[in-house]
MARDO-599183 format. One record per residue (C-alpha): x negated, y negated, z negated. Coordinates in steps of 0.5 Angstrom, whole numbers, plus 2048, in hexadecimal, padded with zeros to 3 digits. Last residue first. Layout:
BEGIN
XYZ ...
This chain:
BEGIN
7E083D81F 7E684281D 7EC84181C 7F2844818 7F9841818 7FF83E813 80583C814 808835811 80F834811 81182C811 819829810 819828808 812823807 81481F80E 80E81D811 80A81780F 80481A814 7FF81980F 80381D80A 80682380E 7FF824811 7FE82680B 7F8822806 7F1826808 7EE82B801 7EF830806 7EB82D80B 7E682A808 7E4831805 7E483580C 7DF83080E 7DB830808 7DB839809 7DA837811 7D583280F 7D283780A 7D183C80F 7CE839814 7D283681A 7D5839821 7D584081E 7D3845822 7D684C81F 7DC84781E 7DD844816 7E5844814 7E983D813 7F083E810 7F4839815 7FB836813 7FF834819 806830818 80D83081A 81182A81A 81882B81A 81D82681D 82582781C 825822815 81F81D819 82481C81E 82081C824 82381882B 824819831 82281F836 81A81D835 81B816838 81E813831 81881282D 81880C828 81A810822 814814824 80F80E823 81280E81C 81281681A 80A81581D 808810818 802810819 7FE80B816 7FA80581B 7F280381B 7F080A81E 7F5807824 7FB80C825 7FE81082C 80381582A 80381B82F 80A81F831 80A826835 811827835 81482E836 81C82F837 81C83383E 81782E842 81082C83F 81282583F 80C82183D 80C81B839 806816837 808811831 80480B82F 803807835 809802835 80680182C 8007FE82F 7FB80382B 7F67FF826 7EF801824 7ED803829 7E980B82A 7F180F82B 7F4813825 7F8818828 7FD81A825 800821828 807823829 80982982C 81182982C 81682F82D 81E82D82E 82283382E 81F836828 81B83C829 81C843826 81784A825 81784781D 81084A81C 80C84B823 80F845825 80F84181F 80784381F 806841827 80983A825 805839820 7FF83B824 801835828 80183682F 7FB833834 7F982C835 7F9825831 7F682782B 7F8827825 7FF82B826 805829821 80A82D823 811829823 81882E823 81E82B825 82582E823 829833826 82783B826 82483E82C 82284582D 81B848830 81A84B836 81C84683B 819840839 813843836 80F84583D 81183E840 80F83A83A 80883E839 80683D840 80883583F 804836838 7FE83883B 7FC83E836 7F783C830 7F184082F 7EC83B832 7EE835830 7EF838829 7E883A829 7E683382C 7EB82F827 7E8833822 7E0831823 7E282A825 7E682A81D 7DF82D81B 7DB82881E 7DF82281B 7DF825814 7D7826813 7D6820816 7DA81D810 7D882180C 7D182180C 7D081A80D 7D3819807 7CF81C804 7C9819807 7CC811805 7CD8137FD 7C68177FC 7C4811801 7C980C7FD 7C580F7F7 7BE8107F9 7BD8087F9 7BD8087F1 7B68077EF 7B280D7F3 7B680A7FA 7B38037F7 7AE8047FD 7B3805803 7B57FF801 7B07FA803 7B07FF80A 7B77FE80B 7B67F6809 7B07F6810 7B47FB814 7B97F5813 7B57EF816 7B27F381B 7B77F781E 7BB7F081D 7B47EC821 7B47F2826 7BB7F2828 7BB7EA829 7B57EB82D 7B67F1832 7BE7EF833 7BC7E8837 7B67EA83B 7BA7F183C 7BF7EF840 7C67F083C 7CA7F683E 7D07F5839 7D07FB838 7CA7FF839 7C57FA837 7C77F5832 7CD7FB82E 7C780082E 7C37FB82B 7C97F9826 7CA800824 7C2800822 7C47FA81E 7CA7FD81B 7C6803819 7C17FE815 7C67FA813 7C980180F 7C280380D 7C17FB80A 7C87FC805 7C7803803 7BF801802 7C17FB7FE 7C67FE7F9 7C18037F5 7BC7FE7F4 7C27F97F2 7C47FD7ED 7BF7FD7E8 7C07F57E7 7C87F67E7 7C77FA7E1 7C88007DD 7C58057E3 7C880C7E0 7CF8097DE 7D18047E3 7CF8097E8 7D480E7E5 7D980A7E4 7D88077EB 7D880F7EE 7DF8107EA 7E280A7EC 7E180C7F4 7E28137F4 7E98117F1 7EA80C7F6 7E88107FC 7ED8167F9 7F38117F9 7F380E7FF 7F78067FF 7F7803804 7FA7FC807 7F87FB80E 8007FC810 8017F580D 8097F480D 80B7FB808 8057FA804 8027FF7FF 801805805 7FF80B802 7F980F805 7FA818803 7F381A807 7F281D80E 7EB82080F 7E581A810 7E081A816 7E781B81C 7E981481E 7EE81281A 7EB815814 7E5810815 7E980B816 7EE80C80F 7E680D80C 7E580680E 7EB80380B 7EB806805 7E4804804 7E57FE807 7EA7FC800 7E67FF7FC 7E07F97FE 7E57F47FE 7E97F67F7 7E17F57F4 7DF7EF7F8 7E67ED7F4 7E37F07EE 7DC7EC7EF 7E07E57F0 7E47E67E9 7DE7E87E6 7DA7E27E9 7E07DD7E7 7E07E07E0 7D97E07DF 7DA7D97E2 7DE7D77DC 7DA7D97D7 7D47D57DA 7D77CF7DA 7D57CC7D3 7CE7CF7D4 7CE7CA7DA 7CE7CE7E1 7C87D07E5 7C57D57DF 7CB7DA7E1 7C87DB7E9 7C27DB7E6 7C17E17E2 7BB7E47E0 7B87DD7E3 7BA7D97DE 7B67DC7D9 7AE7DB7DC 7B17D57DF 7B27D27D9 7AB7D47D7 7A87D27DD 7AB7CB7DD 7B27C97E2 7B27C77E8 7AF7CC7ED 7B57D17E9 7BB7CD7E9 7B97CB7F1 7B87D27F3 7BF7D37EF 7C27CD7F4 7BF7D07FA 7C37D77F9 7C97D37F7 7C97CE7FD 7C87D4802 7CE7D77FF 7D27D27FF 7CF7D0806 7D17D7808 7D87D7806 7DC7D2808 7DB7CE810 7D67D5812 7D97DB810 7E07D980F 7E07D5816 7DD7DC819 7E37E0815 7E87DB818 7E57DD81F 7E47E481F 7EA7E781C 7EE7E6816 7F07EF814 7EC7F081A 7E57ED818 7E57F0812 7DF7F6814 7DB7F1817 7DB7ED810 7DB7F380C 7D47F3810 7D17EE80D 7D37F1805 7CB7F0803 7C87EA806 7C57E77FF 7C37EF7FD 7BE7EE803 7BA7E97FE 7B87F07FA 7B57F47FE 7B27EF801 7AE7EF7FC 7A97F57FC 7A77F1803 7A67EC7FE 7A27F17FA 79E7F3800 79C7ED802 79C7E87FC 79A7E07FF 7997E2805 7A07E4805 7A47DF802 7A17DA807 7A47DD80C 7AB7DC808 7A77D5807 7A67D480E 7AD7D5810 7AF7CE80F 7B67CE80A 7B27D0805 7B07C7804 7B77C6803 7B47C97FB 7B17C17FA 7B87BE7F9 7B77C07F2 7BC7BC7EE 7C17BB7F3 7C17C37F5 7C27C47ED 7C87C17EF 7CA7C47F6 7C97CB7F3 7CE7CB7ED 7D37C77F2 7D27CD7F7 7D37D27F2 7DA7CE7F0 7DC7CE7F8 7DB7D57F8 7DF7D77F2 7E57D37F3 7E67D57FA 7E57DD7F8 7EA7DB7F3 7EF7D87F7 7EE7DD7FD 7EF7E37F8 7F57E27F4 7FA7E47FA 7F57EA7FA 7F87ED7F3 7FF7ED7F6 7FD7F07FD 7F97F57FA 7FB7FB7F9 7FF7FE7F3 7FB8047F4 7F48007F3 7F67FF7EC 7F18037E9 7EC8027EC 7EB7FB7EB 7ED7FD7E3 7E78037E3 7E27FD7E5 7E47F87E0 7E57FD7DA 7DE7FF7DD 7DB7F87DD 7DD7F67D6 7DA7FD7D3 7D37FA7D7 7D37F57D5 7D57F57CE 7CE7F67CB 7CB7F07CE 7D07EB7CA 7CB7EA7C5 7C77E67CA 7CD7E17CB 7CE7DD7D1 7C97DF7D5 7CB7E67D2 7D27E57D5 7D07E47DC 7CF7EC7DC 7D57ED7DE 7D47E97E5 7CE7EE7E6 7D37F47E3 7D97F27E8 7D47F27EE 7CF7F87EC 7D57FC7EC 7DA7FA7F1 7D47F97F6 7D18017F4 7D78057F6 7D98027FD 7D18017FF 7D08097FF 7D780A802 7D4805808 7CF809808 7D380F80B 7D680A80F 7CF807812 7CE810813 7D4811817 7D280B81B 7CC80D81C 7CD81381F 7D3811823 7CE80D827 7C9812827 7CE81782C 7D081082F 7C880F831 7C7817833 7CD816838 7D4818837 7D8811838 7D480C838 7D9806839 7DF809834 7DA80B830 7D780482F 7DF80282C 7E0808827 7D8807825 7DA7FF824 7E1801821 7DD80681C 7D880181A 7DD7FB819 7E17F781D 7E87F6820 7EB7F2825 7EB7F782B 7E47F8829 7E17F3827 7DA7F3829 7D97EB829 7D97EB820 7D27EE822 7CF7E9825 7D27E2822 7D47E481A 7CF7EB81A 7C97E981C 7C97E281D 7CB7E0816 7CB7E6813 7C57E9814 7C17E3817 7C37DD813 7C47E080D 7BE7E380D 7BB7DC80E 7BD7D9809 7BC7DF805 7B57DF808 7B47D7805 7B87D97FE 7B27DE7FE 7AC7DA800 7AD7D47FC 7AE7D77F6 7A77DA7F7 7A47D47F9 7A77CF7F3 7A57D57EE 7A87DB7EA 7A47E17EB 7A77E67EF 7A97EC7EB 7A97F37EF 7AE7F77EC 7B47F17EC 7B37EB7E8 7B07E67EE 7B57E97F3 7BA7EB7EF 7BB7E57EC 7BD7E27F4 7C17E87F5 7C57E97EF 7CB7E47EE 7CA7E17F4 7CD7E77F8 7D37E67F6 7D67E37FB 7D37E8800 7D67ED7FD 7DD7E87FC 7DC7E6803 7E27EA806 7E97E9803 7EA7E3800 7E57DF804 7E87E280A 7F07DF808 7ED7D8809 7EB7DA80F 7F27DD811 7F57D680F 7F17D2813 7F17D7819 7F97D5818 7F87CE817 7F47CE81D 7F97D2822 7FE7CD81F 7FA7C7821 7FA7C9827 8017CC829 8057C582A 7FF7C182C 7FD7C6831 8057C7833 8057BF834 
């Protein structure tokens, strides 16, 4: 009875979240039709335009499809969850957990830092190249129109970002029926040029992607290049999993979106096989437009750009998502974050990532003027962040989920195979374009090492003067006068006395009647059981040691967590509560524990920093700062 109550309500509500998916997640790879099958035959290195070189790239991106994203990514990776969540930064934060501080966790975090710096890379460049291949649709329907694209696509692209601090809930609402929309019609253009040239099915046997390789060699190895752009936003698939979990995401994937994609792709192949040399000499600068009748070509231009804009929305919306992750877990410096929902805690909005963002998109826009001379630039973000996440994957067969070797040494090697051989394709389009997101990626790199290794080097510093604050609250009591009220010294580590505390000391020479240390702790999961959130410690005479345990996926909302607190002699009243925080100036030590320009970078990051104030959502008239000197 309870089955049949409960199953088909489990089902309709997987239904639902699927559908939801293909709104939110397969935009990236959605949109790929719009350039990788062109880009391939038109992209740096030309193919000639005959049934067996057809063929051979829709046969590999078949079977790229099939191996990445399918099996690597949707049935492999999307098992290493952690706690739910995915991505690089969750799969880094879940091996830690197993490897501890050992040579391969040492690595691991490495490499996921340098997959989130590309990341950054592949968030400027999808936006650009995917609005502006959907624009240039219209020169499929009048040439004329070519000088409009690129003022079209701007205004587009400064629009999205524009909007970004209203949120997406209202505009996401549109998002899963124009997904549905734009997939079912590139499947039906595929399906009826499939129907008049069957002959393209033939690529479904790997023959004719090996083929491919006879035939031109070293230009088909040039080639890969571009087919990999087929399977570009696979890991927005992984690091979705979360918000719709693995279940609706793999009924997306394999019920809806690949065979949409999949018919699309073989539907171009069979619009080219089936058309004279001339004809397809034209055809092939565009394709996916060429698909539709002229008199519905207008009308998927607009479903692409539309499509593009919400592949757009989804890739800005991962990047905020990742660089709150990345804040979380100690590689970004605190930013200002506003939350647009009031039900959906996920839903963020970071000013300067946004900003950063719009102004690298227009400056990419303008300096590359068309998708085709974006797309040396894209592929290489795109095949390193595959790359690291395959080398993380071995880490993950191996030392984690300890498979046997004549099982984990295979499937190892045919990925380190597969994407060592798109990475070093687009290694050689590093002249073309590709330096960017590794300009991009390196920069990143820099900052975001810079930063984690600089806040270690404090903490020890602080670590090593601090006082224990059990000595300090017996020494304090006696000798320094109480006054009412309750005092919050926010301490980042988990021992010692506040530097605050010591200056107010010094200072004020008073102590309040109840004195609180509070650190927020900011575990590798990325959700904390609210039962395990709050750590007390009576110290005895009116001091507290208080430790707010949070989930790199949650915000803190200290004032919140602390209304729900009554075991620290009763209740705080925000209006009798001050919270006092350190504000360090960074000097060099005779020895410094970083070269000087990374001090001097450390020390920028750091003022330029949101207050705690902010990110904690503490109460703008109730917090002192104090400031202090330290030396690293």
């Amino acid at each position: 009875m309870t089955s049949a109550t409960h199953g088909p309500d489990r089902e309709s509500a997987k239904l639902k979240l699927a559908v939801g998916a293909i709104g939110i997640v397969f935009g990236d790879i959605g949109t790929s039709p719009l350039y990788a099958f062109r880009e391939t035959f038109v992209g740096p290195h030309k193919l000639t335009i005959d049934d067996a070189h057809i063929l051979g790239v829709v046969s590999l991106i078949f079977w790229s499809m099939t191996l990445i994203v399918a099996i690597q990514y949707v049935s492999i990776l999307m098992r290493a969850d952690n706690k739910g969540q995915g991505g690089t930064l969750a799969l880094v934060a879940l091996m830690s957990r197993h490897l501890g501080k050992s040579k391969y966790g040492f690595l691991t975090v490495l490499f996921g830092v340098f997959a989130t710096a590309l990341f950054y890379g592949d968030s400027m460049i999808t936006p650009a190249i995917s609005v502006l291949s959907a624009v240039e649709g219209l020169t499929v329907v009048q040439a004329s129109l070519s000088r409009f694209v690129i003022p079209i696509a701007l205004v587009l692209l400064i629009g999205l970002f524009m909007i970004q601090r209203r949120g997406s809930e209202k505009v996401g609402a549109l998002f899963a029926p124009i997904m549905l929309v734009y997939f079912t019609t590139i499947a039906v253009l595929g399906v009826i040029h499939i129907f008049t040239t069957p002959t393209i099915f033939y690529a479904l046997n790997p023959y004719y992607a090996v083929n491919f390789f006879i035939l031109d060699k070293w230009t088909a190895f040039l080639a890969l290049g571009s087919v990999v752009l087929a399977v570009t936003g696979s890991e927005a698939l992984y690091s979705d999993m979360g918000h719709f979990g693995r279940g609706p995401m793999r009924l997306s994937w394999f019920g809806f979106v690949m065979p949409c994609l999949l018919l699309n792709y073989f539907g171009q192949g069979a619009m080219i096989i089936g058309m004279g040399d001339a004809a397809a000499a034209e055809a092939i600068e565009n394709p996916f437009f060429f698909m539709a009748p002229d008199i519905f070509r207008l009308p998927l231009v607009l479903l692409a750009t539309a499509a593009t804009f919400i592949a757009s929305q989804a890739v800005i919306s991962g990047a905020f998502s990742v660089t709150h992750q990345a804040i979380q877990l100690g590689f970004v410096p605190r930013l200002s974050i506003r939350h647009t929902s009031d039900e959906h805690h996920g839903q963020i909005y970071i000013p300067l990532v946004n900003w950063v963002l719009m102004i690298a998109v227009i400056i990419l826009v303008l300096m590359f003027r068309n998708s085709s001379n974006l797309a040396s630039a894209y592929g290489i973000a795109v095949t390193g962040a595959m790359m690291i996440d395959t080398c993380l994957m071995a880490v993950l067969l191996t030392a984690v989920w300890k498979w046997k070797w004549w099982s984990a040494y295979p499937v190892i090697l045919i990925f380190l195979i597969v994407d060592g051989a798109y990475f070093a394709s687009n290694f050689t389009k590093v002249p073309d374009g590709g330096w960017f997101p590794l300009l991009i990626a390196f920069f990143a790199f820099t900052l975001l090492t810079t930063w984690a290794k600089g806040r270690k080097l404090m903490r020890a510093r602080m670590t090593e003067i601090g006082l224990p604050l059990d000595i300090f609250a017996k020494s304090a009591h006696n000798s320094t006068k109480r006054v009412a009220g309750t005092a919050i010294f926010m301490n980042s580590g988990s021992t010692g006395t506040p530097s605050a505390l010591l200056h107010n000391i010094k200072h004020n020479k008073v102590l309040h009647e109840r004195v609180v240390v509070l650190t927020v702790a900011i575990g590798d999961v990325p959700y904390v059981d609210p039962d395990q959130r709050l750590e007390v410690q009576d110290l005895g005479q009116g001091f507290y040691r208080v430790i707010l345990h949070y989930g790199f996926m949650e915000e803190t909302d200290v004032p919140a967590a602390l209304a729900k607190v009554d075991m620290c002699g009763g209740k705080f009243e925000m209006m009798q509560t001050s919270f006092f925080l350190s504000r360090q100036t960074l000097l060099s030590a005779e020895k410094p524990g970083m070269p000087i320009w990374r001090e001097r970078l450390f020390a920028w990051m750091m003022r330029n920093a949101a207050t705690p104030m902010e990110f904690f959502r503490l109460p703008t008239n109730r917090v002192v700062e104090l400031g202090s000197q330290v030396e690293i």
